[in-house]
Residue, then its C-alpha position, 0 to 999 in steps of 0.5 A: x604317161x607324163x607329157x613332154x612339154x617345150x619352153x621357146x625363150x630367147x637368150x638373154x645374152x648376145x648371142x648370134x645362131x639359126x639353132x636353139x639351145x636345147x636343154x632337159x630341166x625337168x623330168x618329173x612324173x607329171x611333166x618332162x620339160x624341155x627349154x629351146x633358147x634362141x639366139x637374140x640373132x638370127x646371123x651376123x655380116x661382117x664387111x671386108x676392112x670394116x671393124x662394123x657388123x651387122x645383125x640380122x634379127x630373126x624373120x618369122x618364117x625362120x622362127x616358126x620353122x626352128x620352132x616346128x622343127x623343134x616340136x617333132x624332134x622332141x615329140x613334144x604333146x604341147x609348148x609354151x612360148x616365153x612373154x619376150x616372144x609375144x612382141x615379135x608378132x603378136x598376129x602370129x598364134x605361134x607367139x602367143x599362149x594359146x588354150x592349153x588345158x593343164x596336164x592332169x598329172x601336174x593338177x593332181x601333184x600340185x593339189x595333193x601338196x596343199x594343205x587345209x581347204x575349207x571351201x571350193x567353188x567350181x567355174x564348169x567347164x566340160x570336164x568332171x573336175x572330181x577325178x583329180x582332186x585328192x580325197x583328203x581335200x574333199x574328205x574335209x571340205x565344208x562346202x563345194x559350190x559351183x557357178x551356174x551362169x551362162x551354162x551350156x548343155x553340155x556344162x550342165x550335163x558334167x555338174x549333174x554328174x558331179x553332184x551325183x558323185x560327191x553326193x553318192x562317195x562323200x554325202x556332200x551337196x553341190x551348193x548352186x549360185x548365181x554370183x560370187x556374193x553368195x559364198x559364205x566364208x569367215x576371213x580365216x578360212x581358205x577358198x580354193x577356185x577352179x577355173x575350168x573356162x576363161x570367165x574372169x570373176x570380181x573377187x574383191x567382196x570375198x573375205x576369205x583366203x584365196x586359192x585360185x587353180x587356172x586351168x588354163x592358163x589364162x594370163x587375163x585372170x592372171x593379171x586381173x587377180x594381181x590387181x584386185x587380190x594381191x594375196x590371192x595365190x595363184x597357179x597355172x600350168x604356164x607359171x609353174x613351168x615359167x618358175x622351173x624355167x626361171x630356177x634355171x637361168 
């Protein structure tokens, strides 16, 4: 079942109200997404024989309340807030994005519509990431790599049950490295990075093309890659939801 999501956003236009403007914008098989557009102003006062109003903006404590209001109207699994809200309070974790693995869904759709890959490098996280990578990906893949620095016992445990998969279904090895300068690649292929934790790596010595799958939505790796590979691509479950939300306006 598709996880009904929440986008909390503000409206760009002057608008005074104490309820949020409520739209369905998508309902795909992975996600049904919903966007809540609040008013810029909580009220306005109007004086007696004054053409002057005041606007009152909105307080935290009313906007968390809309806000959880909002979640258990819609029975939403999970919500994102859009960057304008990260200035209201940015001690509040209501405002902020915090970690929210990518619906399963959503990362088997949107891997299934990428076309040629010659190389994958695992970041491990505490899942067995194979399950949603297409077989047509690995059928064709050169060489699966995985990052085993700083592991836990448990990230050890879920490769191992990696390495046995790929080998036992494809016949393919799990390469291990200790940095990103052991990769292997020419300039004209293609390198698709799953990040399943919130290491940041330096991605300036790989050649390659690059393919970046942020599993959770981790703005830090975001902002980090547009600095040191602008043509890097990059996906997460919070960009794609920002671009559904942005065809919209």
């Amino acid at each position: 079942m598709s996880q009904r999501i929440i986008w909390f956003c503000m409206d760009k236009q002057e608008s005074v109200g104490r309820n949020p403007r409520v739209e369905h914008v998508s309902e795909e098989e992975s996600i049904q997404l919903w966007v809540c557009r609040f008013s810029r102003y909580y009220s306005v006062k109007k004086y007696p024989f004054r053409k002057k109003k005041k606007y009152t903006t909105w307080n935290k404590a009313a906007l968390l309340q809309t806000m959880q209001n909002c979640c258990l109207t819609l029975c939403a699994d999970k919500y994102f807030v859009g960057p304008e809200f990260e200035k209201i309070d940015t001690t509040e974790p209501a405002f902020r994005n915090g970690k929210q693995k990518i619906e399963e869904e959503l990362l088997r759709d949107r891997l299934e519509k990428i076309g040629r890959i010659n190389h994958i490098l695992w970041i491990p996280g505490t899942e067995n990431i194979c399950r949603n990578i297409p077989t047509k990906l690995l059928q064709k893949l050169q060489k699966f790599y995985v990052l085993r620095e700083d592991l836990t016992a448990e990230e050890e445990k879920v490769i191992s049950d990696m390495e046995n998969f790929l080998w036992n279904e494809y016949g393919m090895p799990l390469l291990y490295i200790d940095s990103i300068e052991e990769i292997f690649c020419k300039k004209e292929e293609r390198l698709m990075i799953l990040y399943d934790t919130d290491r940041c790596l330096s991605l300036k010595q790989i050649p390659c093309k690059i393919l970046c799958v942020d599993l959770w939505s981790n703005e830090s790796l975001r902002e980090m890659m547009e600095k040191e590979r602008s043509d890097a691509k990059y996906f997460s479950e919070y960009c794609y939801l920002q671009k559904l939300v942005g065809s919209e306006n």
